[in-house]
C-alpha positions in Angstrom: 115.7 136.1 295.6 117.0 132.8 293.4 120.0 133.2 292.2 121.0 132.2 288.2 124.3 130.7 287.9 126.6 129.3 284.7 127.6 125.6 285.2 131.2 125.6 284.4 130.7 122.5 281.9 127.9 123.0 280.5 127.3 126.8 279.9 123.6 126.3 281.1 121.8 128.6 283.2 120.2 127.3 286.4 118.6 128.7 289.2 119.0 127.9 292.9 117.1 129.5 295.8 119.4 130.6 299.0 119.5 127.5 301.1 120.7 125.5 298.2 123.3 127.9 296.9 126.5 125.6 295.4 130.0 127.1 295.8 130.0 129.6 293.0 132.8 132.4 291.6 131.7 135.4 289.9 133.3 138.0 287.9 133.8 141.9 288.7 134.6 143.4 284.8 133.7 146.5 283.0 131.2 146.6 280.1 132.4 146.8 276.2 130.2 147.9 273.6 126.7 146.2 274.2 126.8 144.4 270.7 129.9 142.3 272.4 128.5 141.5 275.8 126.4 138.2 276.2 122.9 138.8 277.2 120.1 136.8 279.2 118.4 135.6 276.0 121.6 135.4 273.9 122.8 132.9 276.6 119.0 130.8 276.3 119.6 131.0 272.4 123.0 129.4 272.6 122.3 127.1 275.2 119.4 125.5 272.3 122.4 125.5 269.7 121.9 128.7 267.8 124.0 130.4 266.2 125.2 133.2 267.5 127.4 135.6 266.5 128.0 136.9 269.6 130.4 133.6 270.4 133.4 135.3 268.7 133.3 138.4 271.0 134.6 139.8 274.2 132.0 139.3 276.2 131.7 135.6 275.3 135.6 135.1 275.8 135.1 136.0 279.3 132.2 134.0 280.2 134.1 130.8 278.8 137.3 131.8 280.7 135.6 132.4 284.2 134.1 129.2 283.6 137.6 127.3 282.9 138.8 129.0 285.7 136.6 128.0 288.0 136.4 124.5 286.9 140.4 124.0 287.1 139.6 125.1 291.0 137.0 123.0 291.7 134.0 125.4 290.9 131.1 124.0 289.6 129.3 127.3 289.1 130.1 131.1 288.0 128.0 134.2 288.4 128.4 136.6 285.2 126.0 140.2 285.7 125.6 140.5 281.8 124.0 137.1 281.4 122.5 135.9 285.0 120.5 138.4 284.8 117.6 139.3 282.7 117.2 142.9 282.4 114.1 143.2 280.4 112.2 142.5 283.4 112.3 145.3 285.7 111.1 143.7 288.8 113.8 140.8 288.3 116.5 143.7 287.6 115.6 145.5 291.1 115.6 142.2 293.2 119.2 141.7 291.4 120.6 145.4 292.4 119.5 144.8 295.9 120.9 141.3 295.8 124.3 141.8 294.3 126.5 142.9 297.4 125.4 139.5 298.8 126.0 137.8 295.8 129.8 139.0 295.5 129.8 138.3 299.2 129.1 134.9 299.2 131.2 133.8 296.2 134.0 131.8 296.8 135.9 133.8 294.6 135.4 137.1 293.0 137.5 137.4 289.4 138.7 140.8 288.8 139.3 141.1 284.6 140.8 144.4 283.5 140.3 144.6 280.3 142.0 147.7 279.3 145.8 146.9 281.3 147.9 144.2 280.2 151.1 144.0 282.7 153.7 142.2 279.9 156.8 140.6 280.6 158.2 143.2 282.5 155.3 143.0 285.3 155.1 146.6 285.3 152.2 147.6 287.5 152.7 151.3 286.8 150.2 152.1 284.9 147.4 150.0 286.6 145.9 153.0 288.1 144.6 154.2 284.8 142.3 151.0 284.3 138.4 152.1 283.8 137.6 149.3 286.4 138.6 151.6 289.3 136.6 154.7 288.1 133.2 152.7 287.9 130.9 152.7 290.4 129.7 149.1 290.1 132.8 147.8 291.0 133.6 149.7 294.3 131.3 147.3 296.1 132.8 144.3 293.7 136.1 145.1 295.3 135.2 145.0 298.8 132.1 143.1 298.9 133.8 139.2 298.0 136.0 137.6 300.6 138.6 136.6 298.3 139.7 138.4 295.4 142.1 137.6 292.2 142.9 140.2 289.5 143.9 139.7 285.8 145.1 141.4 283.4 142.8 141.7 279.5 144.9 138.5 278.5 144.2 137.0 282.0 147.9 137.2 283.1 147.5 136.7 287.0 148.2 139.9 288.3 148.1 139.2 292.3 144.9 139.3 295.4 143.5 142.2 297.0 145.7 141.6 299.7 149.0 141.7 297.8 147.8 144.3 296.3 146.5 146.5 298.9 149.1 149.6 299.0 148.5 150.4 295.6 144.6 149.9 295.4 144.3 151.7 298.5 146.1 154.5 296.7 144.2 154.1 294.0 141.1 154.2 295.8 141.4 155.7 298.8 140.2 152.5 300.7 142.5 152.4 303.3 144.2 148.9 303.4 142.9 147.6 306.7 139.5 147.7 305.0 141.2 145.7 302.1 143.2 143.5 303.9 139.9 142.6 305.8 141.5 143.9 309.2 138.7 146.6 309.9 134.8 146.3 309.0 133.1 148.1 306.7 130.6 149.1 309.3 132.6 150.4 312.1 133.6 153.5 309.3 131.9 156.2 309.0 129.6 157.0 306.7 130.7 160.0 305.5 134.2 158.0 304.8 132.5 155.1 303.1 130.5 157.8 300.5 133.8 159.2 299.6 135.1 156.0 298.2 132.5 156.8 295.1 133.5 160.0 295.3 135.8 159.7 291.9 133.5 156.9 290.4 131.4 157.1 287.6 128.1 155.6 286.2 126.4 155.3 283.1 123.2 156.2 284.5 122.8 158.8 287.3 120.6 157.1 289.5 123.1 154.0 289.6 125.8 155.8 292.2 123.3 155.3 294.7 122.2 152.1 293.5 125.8 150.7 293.7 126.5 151.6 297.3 123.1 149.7 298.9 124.7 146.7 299.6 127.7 148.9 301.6 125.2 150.5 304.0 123.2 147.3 303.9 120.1 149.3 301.9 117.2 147.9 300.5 115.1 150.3 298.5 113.2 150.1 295.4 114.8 150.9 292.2 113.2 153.7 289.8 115.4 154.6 286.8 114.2 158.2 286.1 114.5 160.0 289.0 118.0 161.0 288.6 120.1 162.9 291.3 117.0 162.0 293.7 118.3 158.7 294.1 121.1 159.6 296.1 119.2 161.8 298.2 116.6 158.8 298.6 120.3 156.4 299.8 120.8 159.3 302.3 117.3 159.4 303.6 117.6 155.3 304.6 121.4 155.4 306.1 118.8 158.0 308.4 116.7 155.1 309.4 119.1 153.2 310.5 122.2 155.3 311.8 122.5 158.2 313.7 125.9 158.9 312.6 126.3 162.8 312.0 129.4 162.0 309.8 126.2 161.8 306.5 125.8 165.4 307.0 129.9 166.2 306.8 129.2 167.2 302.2 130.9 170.6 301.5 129.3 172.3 298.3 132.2 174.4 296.8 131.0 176.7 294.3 127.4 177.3 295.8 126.5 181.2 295.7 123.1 180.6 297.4 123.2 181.9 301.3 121.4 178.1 301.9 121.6 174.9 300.5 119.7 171.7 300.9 121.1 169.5 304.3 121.7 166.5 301.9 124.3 165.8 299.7 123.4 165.4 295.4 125.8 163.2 294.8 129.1 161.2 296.6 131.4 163.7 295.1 130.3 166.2 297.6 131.9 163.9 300.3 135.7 163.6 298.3 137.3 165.6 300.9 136.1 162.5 303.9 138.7 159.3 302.2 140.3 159.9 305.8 137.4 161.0 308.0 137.2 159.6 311.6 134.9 159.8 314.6 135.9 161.9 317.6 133.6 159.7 320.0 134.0 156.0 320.6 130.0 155.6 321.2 129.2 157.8 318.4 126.2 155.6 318.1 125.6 157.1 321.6 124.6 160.6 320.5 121.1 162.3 320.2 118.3 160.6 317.6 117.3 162.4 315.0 114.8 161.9 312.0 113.6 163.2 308.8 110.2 164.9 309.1 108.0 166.8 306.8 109.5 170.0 308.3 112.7 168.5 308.0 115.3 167.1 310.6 114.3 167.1 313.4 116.5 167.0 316.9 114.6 166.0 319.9 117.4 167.5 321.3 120.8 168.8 321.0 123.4 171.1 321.4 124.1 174.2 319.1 127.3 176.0 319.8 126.5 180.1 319.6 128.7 182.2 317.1 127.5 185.8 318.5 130.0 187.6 316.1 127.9 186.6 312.6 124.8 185.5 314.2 124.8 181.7 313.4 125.5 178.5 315.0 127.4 175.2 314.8 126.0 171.8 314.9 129.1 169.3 315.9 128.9 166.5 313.7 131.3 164.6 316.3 134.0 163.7 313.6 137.1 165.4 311.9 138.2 165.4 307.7 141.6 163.4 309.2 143.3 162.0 312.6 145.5 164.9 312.9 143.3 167.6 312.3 142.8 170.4 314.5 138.9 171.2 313.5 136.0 169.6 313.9 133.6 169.4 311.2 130.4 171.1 311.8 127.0 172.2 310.3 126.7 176.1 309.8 123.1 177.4 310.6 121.0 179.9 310.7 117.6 179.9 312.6 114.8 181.4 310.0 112.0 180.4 312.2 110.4 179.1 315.2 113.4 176.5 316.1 113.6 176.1 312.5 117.2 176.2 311.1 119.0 176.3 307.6 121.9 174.9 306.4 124.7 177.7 305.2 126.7 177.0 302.2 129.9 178.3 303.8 131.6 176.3 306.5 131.7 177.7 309.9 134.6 180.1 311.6 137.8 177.9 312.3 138.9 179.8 315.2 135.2 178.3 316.8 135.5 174.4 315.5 138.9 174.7 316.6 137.8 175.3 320.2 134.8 173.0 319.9 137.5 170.0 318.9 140.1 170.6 321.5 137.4 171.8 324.2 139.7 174.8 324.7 137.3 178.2 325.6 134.3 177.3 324.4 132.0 179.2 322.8 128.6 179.2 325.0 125.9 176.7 323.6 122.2 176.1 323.7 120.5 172.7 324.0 117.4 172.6 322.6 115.0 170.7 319.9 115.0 172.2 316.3 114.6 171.3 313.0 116.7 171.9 309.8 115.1 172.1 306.6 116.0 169.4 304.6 115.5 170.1 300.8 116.0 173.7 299.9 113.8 174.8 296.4 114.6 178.6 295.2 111.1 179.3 296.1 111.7 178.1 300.0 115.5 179.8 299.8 113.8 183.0 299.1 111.3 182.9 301.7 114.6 182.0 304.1 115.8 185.4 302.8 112.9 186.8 304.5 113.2 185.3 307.4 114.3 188.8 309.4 111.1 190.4 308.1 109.6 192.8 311.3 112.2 190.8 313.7 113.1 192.4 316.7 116.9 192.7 317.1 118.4 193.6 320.6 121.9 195.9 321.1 123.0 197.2 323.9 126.2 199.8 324.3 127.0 198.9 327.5 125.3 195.3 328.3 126.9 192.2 327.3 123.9 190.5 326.0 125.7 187.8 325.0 126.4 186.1 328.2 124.2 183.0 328.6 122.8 184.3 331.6 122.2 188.0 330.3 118.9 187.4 328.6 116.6 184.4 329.8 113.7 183.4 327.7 111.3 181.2 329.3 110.5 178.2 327.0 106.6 177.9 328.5 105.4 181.3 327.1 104.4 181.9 324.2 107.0 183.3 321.0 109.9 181.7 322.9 110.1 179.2 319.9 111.1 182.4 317.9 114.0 183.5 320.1 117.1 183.6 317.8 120.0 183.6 320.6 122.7 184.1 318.4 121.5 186.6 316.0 119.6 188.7 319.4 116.5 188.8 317.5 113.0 187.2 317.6 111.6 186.2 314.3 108.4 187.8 314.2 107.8 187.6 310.7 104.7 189.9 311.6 102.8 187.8 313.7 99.6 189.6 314.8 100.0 191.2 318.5 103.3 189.4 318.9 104.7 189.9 322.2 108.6 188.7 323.4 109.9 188.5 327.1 113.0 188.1 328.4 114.2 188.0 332.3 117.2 190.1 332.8 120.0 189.1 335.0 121.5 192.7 335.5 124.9 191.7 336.9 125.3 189.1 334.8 125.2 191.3 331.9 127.3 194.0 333.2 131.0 193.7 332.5 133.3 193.0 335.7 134.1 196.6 336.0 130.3 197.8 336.2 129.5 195.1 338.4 130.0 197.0 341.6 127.3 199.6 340.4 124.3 196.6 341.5 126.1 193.7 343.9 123.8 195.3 346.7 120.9 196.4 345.1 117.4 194.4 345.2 116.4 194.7 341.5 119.2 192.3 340.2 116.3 190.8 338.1 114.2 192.8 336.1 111.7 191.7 333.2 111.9 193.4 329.5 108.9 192.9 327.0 108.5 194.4 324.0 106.2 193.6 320.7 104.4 195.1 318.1 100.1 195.9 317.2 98.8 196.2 313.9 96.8 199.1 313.4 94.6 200.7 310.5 95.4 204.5 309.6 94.1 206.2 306.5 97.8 205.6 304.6 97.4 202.0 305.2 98.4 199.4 307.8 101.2 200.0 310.0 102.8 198.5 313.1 103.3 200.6 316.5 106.0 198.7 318.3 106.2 198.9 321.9 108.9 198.0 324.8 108.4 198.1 328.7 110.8 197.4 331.9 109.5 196.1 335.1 110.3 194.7 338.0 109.9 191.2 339.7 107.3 192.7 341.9 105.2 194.1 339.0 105.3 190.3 337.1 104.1 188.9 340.1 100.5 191.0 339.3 100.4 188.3 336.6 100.7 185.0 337.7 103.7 185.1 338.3 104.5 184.5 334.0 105.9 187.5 333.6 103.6 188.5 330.9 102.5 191.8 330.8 99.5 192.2 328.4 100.6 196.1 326.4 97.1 197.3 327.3 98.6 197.5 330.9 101.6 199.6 329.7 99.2 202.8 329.5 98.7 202.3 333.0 102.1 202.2 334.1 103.2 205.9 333.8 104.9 205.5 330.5 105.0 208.1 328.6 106.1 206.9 325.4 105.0 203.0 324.1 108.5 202.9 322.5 110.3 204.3 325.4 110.8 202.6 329.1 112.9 203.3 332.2 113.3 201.1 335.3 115.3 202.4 338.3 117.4 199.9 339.9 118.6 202.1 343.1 121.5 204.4 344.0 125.3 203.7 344.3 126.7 206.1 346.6 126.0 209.8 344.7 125.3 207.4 341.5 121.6 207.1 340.4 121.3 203.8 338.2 118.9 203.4 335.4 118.0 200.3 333.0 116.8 202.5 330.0 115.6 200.7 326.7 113.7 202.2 323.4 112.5 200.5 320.2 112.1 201.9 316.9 111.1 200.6 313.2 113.7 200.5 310.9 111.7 200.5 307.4 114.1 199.1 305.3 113.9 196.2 305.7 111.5 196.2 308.0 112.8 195.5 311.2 112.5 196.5 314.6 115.8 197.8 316.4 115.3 197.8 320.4 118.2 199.4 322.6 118.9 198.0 326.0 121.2 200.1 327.7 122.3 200.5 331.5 122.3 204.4 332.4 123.9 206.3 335.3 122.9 209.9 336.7 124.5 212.0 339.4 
């Protein structure tokens, strides 16, 4: 896009495309009243002669005195956002959003007017912090955008550079000064840190604290005034396209009393808490792709860390709030589908990020592909609150089912997708005929002390199945749930899947469809027994299936 610049001598507009830019200094101010700023047109009329009233106010002061600035420098040209642009033409106003980080960029100089401090004689710079210039969120990329920058107080009193200044602005703003100072680049931060800095800031128009960080994540995107908090959400979805940095997902909704809540952030304040967010990987770039779907984000693949003790999991977003701190931020889910995962509201357990950050007993993980729903309407967050509908949870008395190597699902057969490890369920939702296998490692899920019961026996794998068939009664339709144990022999009958079709089960001697018992062999005077039994709970409508090991003498 051309660029419209102020000569400094003669106050006209002219327009330059970008390979015959002059050296140019533009000015980073706050807005007055809109009667006192200096429009596009205001600035055609009074470049013909016309009277204007407009001459006498603010906004024309500090036109003519970046101008006479420039020009004692050397500078033939000045950039002014209230008069270089004209805003009554919405395509022109778009190009200019998506152009002005590269604008303040490439000026020579960026003028920083605060219009509302005025340091005195006794160059007290107390009370700096309350200018309106560091609350809007315009001139957060103003500040770091420009390669050299020069403040001024309202009566243009030089006030220092951003470098001599650095301390306090970075106290001011939470831009640490290495950023400032120019020492560190923007885009080795990340993202999560760089969101925060608008954190505090404010806009006139809701859509605009997205549209004023573009040029900081090097965005393009079209500009459509109206759509409110759905711009930022639409900021989100591009830093996506072009970074795999987990850190965009590190938002914390305080307050929310919803179980889930949307995986994207509404607005930069959700990220205050990251000013002094780091990576805890070098080649964070490194890690596993991801991308935004119609089903939401989607992992090819990637690891989950298993809470068993609420029934959720942790997504590692590889980075922590601070350098010294002792948990890693993570994603709280909850599967509510086949590999289909929500966002919690609540953050996850710190005795289990702790452990995940210093690698110090780790809780077991599963690697797999999933997808978390992105955008979370009350009508979707109420069908998530369904999501446990005619499962089928698992419990054992004396079986540690949680061991990784307890209860194996085989990815290739059918219903594995609906497997939720942590939670010891499978989501059925009431799929017709659905049927769930698992491959039992006996030993495995004995404690140590049992252990000794099947060390020597042949059966150390067995196979447990279970499902559900709709059927049609006078009262209605109802469900008859069914379980059944067998042996590695017995799958083999089948292909070696180890999918046993429930017609089968009335040949196998069973007396009950909801009761089975496998006999894995004899320790000393010790008969031992896998025994397991399902029943419907009604409310609310779940299936709970006991797996139990079982001795006789």
């Amino acid at each position: 896009m051309a660029i419209r610049l102020i000569d400094t001598d003669t106050l006209e507009l002219k327009s330059f495309v970008e390979s015959d830019v002059p050296k140019y200094a533009i000015l980073s101010h706050t807005w007055g009243p809109e009667a006192d700023e200096v429009t596009f047109q205001d600035m055609l009329a009074m470049n013909r002669g016309s009277e204007n009233p407009k001459r006498e106010r603010p906004g024309y002061l500090k036109i003519i005195e970046t101008c006479r600035k420039a020009r004692l420098t050397g500078i033939g040209y000045c950039w002014v956002d209230t008069c270089c642009i004209d805003k009554t033409s919405s395509a022109e106003l778009s190009e200019a959003i998506n152009s002005m980080f590269k604008w303040y960029r490439d000026a020579a100089v960026c003028y920083v007017l605060l219009s509302d401090f005025e340091i005195g004689d006794t160059r007290d710079m107390t009370s700096i912090s309350g200018s309106r210039w560091f609350k809007r969120g315009w001139c957060l990329q103003e500040l770091v955008a420009p390669r050299h920058v020069e403040f001024f107080d309202r009566l243009w009193s030089f006030l220092g550079t951003r470098e001599e200044l650095s301390s306090r602005i970075s106290k001011i703003t939470a831009i640490a000064t290495n950023v400032l100072t120019g020492q560190v680049s923007m885009d080795t931060l990340p993202i999560a840190q760089r969101l925060a800095w608008a954190a505090k800031r404010e806009t006139t128009r809701t859509e605009d604290i997205a549209y004023c960080l573009l040029g900081i994540f090097d965005i393009q995107m079209p500009i459509l005034y109206g759509e409110g908090t759905k711009a930022f959400i639409r900021l989100q979805e591009e830093i996506m396209k072009q970074s795999n940095d987990r850190s965009l997902f590190a938002s914390r909704q305080p307050g929310v009393r919803e179980r889930y809540c949307s995986l994207l952030a509404p607005s930069p304040r959700y990220f205050a808490h990251c000013a002094n967010l780091v990576h805890t990987e070098s080649h964070v770039y490194q890690g596993s792709a991801y991308a935004l779907t119609n089903r939401g984000l989607q992992f090819s693949e990637t690891e989950l860390y298993i809470d068993y003790l609420s029934g959720l999991y942790v997504l590692p977003l590889s980075c922590i709030s601070s350098p010294d701190a002792e948990v890693i931020e993570g994603l709280l889910l909850e599967q509510v589908g086949p590999n289909l995962f929500a966002r919690l509201s609540q953050r996850p357990r710190v005795d289990i990020v702790h452990q995940i950050r210093f690698k110090r007993k780790v809780p077991s993980f599963v690697k797999k592909g999933i997808h978390i729903a992105s955008h979370v309407t009350p009508s979707i967050h109420a069908d998530m609150l369904l999501a446990d509908e005619y499962s089928i949870q698992v419990s054992s008395d004396t079986l540690r089912l949680d061991h990784p190597y307890a209860l194996q699902i085989e990815d290739e057969i059918a219903g594995s997708h609906r497997w939720d490890i942590a939670g010891l369920r499978f989501l059925t939702r009431g799929h017709p005929n659905f049927r769930g296998y698992w491959k039992v490692n006996v030993e495995q899920a004995l404690s140590l002390s049992d252990r000794y019961l099947v060390r020597d026996m042949e059966k150390q794998y067995c196979y447990l199945s279970c499902g559900f068939e709709w059927r049609d009664r006078t009262k209605g339709r109802t469900s008859e749930p069914w379980v059944f144990l067998y042996t590695e022999s017995f799958q083999k009958q089948y292909n070696g899947t180890g999918i046993v079709p429930s017609p089968f089960l009335q040949l196998s001697g069973q007396k009950s469809l909801a009761t089975s018992r496998l006999y894995l062999g004899r320790h000393r005077y010790t008969r031992v027994y896998l025994d397991a039994s399902i029943k419907v709970d009604e409310q609310p409508r779940k299936y709970r299936l006991k797996f139990n090991l079982t001795k006789a003498g």
